[in-house]
Legacy VTK file of the C-alpha trace (Angstrom):
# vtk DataFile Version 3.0
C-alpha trace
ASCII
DATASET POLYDATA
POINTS 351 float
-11.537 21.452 14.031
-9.330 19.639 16.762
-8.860 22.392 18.837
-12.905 23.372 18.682
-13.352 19.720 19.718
-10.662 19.902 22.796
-12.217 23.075 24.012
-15.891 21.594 23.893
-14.343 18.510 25.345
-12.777 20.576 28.305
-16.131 22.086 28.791
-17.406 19.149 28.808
-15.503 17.742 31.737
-15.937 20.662 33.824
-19.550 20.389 33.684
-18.800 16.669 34.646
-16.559 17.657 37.419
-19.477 20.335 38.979
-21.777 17.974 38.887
-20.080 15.469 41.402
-19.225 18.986 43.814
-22.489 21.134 42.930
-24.390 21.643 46.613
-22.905 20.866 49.515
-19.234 19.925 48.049
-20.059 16.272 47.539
-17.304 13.507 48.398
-15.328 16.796 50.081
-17.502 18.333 51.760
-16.712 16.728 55.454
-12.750 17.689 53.668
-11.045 20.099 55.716
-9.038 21.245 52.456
-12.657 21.364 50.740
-11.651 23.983 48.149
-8.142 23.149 47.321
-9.519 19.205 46.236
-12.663 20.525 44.476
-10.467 22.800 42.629
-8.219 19.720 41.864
-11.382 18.001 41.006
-12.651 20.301 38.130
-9.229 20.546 36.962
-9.190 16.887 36.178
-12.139 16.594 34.887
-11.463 19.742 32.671
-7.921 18.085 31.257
-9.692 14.887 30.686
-12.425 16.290 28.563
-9.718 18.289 26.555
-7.244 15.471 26.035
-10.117 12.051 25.380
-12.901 13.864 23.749
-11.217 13.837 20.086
-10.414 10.068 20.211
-13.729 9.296 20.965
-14.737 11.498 17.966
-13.224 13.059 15.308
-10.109 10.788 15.130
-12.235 7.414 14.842
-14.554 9.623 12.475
-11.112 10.225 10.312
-10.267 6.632 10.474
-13.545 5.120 9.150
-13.176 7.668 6.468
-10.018 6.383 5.408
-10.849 2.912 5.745
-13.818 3.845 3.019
-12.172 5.799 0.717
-9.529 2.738 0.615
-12.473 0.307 -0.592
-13.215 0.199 -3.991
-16.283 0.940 -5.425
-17.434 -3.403 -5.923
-16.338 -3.684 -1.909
-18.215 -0.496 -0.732
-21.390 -1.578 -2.748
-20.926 -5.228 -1.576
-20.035 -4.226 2.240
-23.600 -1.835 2.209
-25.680 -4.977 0.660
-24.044 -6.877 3.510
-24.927 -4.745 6.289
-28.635 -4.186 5.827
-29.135 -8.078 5.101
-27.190 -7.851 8.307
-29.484 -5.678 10.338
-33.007 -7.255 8.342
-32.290 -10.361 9.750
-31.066 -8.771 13.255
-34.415 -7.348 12.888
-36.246 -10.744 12.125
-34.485 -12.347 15.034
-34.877 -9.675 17.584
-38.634 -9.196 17.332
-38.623 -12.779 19.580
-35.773 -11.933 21.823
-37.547 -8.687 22.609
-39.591 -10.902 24.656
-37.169 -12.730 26.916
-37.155 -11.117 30.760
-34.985 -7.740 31.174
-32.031 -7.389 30.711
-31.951 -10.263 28.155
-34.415 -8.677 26.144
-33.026 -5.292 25.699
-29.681 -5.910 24.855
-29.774 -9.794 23.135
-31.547 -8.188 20.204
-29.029 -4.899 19.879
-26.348 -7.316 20.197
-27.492 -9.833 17.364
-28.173 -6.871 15.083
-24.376 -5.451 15.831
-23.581 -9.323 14.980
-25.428 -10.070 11.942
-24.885 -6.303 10.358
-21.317 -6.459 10.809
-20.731 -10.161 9.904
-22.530 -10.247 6.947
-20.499 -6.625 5.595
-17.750 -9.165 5.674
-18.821 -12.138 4.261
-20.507 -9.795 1.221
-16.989 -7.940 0.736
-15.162 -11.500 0.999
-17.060 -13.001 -1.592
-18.133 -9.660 -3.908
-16.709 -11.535 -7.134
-18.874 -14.233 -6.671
-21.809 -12.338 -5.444
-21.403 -10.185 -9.114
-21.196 -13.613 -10.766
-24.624 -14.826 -9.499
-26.086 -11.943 -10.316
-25.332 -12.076 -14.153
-25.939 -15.417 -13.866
-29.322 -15.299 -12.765
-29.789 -11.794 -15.179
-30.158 -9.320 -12.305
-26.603 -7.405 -13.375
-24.501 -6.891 -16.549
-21.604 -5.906 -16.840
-21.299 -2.328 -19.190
-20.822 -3.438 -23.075
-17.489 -1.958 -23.159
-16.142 -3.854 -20.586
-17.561 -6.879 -21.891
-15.861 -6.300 -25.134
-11.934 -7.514 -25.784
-9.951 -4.857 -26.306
-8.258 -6.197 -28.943
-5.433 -3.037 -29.345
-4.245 -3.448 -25.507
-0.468 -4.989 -25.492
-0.062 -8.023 -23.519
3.378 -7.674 -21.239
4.735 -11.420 -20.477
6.378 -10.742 -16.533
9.709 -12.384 -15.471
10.257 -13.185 -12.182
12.546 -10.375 -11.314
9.811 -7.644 -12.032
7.269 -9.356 -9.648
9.882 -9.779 -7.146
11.022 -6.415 -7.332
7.588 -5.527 -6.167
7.707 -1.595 -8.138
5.299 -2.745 -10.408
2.353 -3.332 -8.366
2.885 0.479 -7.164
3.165 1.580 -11.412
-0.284 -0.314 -11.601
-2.020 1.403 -9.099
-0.574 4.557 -10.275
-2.178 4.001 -13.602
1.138 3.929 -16.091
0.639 -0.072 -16.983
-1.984 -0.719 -19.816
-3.252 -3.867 -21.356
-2.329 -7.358 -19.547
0.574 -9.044 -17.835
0.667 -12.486 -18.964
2.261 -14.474 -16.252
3.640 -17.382 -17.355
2.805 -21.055 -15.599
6.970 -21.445 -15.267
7.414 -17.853 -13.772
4.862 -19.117 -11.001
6.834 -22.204 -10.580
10.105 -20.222 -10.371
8.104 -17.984 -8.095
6.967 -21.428 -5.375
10.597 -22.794 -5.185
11.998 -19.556 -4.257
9.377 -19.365 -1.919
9.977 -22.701 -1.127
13.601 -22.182 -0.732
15.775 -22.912 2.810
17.588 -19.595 2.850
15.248 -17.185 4.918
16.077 -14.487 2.507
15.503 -16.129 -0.928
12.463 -17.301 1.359
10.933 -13.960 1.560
12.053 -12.747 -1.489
9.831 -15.710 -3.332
6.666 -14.782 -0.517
7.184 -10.821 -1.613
6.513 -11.832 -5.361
3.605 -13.939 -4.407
1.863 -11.374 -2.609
2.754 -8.608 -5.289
1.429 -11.087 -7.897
-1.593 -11.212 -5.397
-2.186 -7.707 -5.262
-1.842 -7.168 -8.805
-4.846 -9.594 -9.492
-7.316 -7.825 -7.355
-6.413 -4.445 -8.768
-9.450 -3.919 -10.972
-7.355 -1.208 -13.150
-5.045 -4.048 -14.830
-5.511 -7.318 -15.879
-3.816 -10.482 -15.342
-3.476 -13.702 -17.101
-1.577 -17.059 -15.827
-0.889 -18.467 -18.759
0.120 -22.891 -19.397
1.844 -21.698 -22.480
5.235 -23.216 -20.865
6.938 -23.907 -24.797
8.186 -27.172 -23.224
10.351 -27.994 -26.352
12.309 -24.733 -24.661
15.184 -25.741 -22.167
16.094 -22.174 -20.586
13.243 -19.859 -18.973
14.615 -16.768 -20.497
14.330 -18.507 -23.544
10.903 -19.636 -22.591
9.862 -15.768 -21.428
11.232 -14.829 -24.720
9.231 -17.323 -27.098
6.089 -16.100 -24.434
6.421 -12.196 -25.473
6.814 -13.046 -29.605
3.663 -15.020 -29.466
1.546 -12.215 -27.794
2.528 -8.811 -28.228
6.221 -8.889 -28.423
6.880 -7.121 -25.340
7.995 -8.267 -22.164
8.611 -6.519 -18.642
11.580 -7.138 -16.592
14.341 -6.318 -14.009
16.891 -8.909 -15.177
20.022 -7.220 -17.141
21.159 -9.909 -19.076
17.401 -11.193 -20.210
16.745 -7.107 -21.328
19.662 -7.355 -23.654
18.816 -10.982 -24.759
15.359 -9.821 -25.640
16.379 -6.677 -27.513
18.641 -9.007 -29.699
15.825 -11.286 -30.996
13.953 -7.699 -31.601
11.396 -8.036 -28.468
10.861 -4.724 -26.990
11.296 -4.967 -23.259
9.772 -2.540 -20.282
12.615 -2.235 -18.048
11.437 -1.225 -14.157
14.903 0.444 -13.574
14.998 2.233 -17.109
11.993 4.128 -15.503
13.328 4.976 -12.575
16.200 6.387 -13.815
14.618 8.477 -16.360
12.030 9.768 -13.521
15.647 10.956 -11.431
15.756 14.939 -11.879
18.511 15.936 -14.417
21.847 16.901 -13.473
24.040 18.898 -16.012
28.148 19.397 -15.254
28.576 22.652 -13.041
25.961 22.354 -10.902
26.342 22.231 -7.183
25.742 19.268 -4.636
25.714 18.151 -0.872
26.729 15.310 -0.495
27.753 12.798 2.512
30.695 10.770 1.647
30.197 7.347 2.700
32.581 4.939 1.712
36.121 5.148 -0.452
36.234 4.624 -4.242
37.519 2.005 -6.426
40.461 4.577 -7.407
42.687 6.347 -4.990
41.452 8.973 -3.149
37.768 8.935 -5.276
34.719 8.975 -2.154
31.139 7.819 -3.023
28.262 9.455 -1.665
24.564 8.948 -2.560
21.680 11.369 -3.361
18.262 10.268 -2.130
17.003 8.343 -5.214
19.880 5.744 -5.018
22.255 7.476 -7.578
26.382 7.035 -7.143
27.987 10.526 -6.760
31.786 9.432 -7.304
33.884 12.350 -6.113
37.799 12.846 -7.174
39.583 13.768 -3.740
36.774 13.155 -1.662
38.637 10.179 0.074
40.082 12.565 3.057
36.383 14.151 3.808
34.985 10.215 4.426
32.061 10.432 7.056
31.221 14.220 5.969
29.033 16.309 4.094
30.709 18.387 1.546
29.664 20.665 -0.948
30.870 19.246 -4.619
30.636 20.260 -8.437
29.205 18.361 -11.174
32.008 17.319 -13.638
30.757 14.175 -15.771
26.886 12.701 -15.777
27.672 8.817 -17.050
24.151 6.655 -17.970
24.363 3.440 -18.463
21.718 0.323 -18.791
22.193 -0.447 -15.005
22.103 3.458 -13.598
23.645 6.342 -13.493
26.502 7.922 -12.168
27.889 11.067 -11.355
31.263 12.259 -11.375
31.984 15.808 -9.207
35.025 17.462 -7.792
34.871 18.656 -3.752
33.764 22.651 -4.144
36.825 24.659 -2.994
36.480 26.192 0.910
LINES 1 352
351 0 1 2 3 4 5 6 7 8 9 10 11 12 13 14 15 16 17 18 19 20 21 22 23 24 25 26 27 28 29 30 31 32 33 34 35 36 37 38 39 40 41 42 43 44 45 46 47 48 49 50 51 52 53 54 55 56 57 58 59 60 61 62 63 64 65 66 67 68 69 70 71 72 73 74 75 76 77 78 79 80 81 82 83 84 85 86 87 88 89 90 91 92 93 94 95 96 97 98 99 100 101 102 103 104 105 106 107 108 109 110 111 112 113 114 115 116 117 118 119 120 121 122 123 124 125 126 127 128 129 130 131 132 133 134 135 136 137 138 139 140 141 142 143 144 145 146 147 148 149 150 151 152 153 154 155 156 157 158 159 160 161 162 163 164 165 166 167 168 169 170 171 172 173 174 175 176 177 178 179 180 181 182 183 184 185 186 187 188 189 190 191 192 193 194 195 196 197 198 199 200 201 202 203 204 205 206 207 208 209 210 211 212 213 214 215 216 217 218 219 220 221 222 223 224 225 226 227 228 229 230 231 232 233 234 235 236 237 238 239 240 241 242 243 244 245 246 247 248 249 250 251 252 253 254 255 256 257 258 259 260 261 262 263 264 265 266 267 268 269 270 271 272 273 274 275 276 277 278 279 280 281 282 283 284 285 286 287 288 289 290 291 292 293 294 295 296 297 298 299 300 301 302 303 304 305 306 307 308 309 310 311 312 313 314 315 316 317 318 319 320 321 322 323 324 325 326 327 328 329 330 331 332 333 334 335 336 337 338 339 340 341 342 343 344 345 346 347 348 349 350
């Protein structure tokens, strides 16, 4: 499709070009290297037309298309309301304007329709949720029956901080693997303002991160979220607090943090562990297969290397001390997996 676009495009430009030279020569006619700079000339014109013509069609056709199929369905609705209110009351307005002296009245009432169609898209999409609650209000929507109705079998997840932090579980959302509601808890929010709050640039961001995944997460239609003031002040510690949260709902509670996972397996909580997940979605690696791997660093014995595969998992290689800063071929020998990750154990392939 590109290249039928650059070839109409260089067409284009040559016609372009001739029409500038057609007759007499034009601007180098009087010339006395006439042919050699209208030659130039269509030449131009012709690499112009091939090179511009797509970006001032198909590629800002591809990015509107984009930008739409990245709305959802509530903001595309919403944004189409907005922009024919938009252009009805461009309309209204420019009927008047039409009658101002030229050039005032040709282009003042194309430019208050651009103004009004395109404002008013935005103002619809900014304020869709409040648009949808008028509407039931006044009885000219309603919402399906199912959705009205509590789904009273969905599990409700109470968050720690680490897991909103860690920011992986906004992308499991959107990818459809979390069900029911995350119940974030009024002293996980606090927790999540004084890190945000905090001096250090890097606690700093790491506190802004969690805000804006906890921000995302709330405007993703496909879960639900709940802030919860059920703080259990008689409760001293938070992970005590997150703990007391997930036994009063549905006994399960989602986190990053190692020592809270084994704290809330003891008092019989069943916890959804972000880095459990990603370790079981790492391909499987049996002893005697064959790896390449870069060796990075040394090991904590003598003469072990460490190299790393792509997802993040610790290949520990006997021997491989003497090939640091090279890629060497190894064999599986040991596959450890442990609550924090897994590691590999391999022995450098002979050469």
């Amino acid at each position: 499709m590109i290249r039928i676009i650059r070839l109409l495009g260089a067409a284009l430009g040559l016609l372009i070009g001739l029409s500038f030279v057609a007759g007499n020569g034009g601007p180098f006619s009087e010339s006395t290297y006439a042919g050699a700079l209208i030659a130039a000339w269509l030449v131009a014109w012709l690499v112009v037309g091939f090179a511009v013509l797509p970006y001032l069609t198909v590629v800002p056709a591809g990015l509107l298309i984009n930008a739409v199929q990245r709305l959802s369905t509530a903001e595309f609705v919403t944004a189409v309301v907005g922009l024919l209110l938009g252009l009805v009351m461009g309309l209204l307005l420019g009927l008047p304007l039409a009658a101002a002296p030229a050039p005032l009245g040709t282009w003042l009432p194309l430019g208050v329709s651009i103004f009004l169609g395109l404002g008013m898209s935005g103002l619809t999409v900014a304020k869709r949720n409040d648009l949808i609650l008028a509407t039931e209000a006044i009885g000219l929507f309603r919402r399906p029956a199912l959705e009205d109705a509590p789904r009273t079998n969905d599990p409700q997840v109470a968050v720690d901080t680490s897991a909103i932090i860690d920011g992986r579980i906004a992308d499991i959302a959107e990818a459809g693997f979390l069900q029911g509601t995350l119940v974030v808890s009024r002293v996980v929010l606090d927790e999540l303002q004084r890190i945000a709050d905090n001096a250090d640039t890097l606690r700093r961001n790491r506190g802004r991160r969690g805000l804006e995944i906890l921000s995302r997460l709330q405007k993703d239609s496909r879960v639900n979220v709940e802030i919860t003031e059920d703080t259990f002040p008689e409760i001293a510690e938070v992970d005590a607090k997150l703990v007391a949260l997930a036994r009063s709902r549905s006994g399960v509670i989602l986190t990053n943090d190692f020592n809270l996972n084994r704290v809330a397996e003891i008092q019989g909580v069943r916890v959804m562990n972000v880095n459990s997940l990603a370790n079981a979605l790492k391909p499987a690696l049996l002893p005697g297969e064959d790896l390449r791997v870069r060796i990075i660093q040394e090991g904590k014995e003598s003469g072990q290397g460490v190299g790393f595969l792509d997802d993040g998992t610790m290949i520990v290689v006997e021997g491989g001390a003497r090939h640091l800063d090279q890629e060497i071929d190894v064999g599986v020998t040991r596959v450890l997996q442990t609550v924090a990750g897994r590691m590999i154990f391999a022995l450098p392939k002979p050469e």
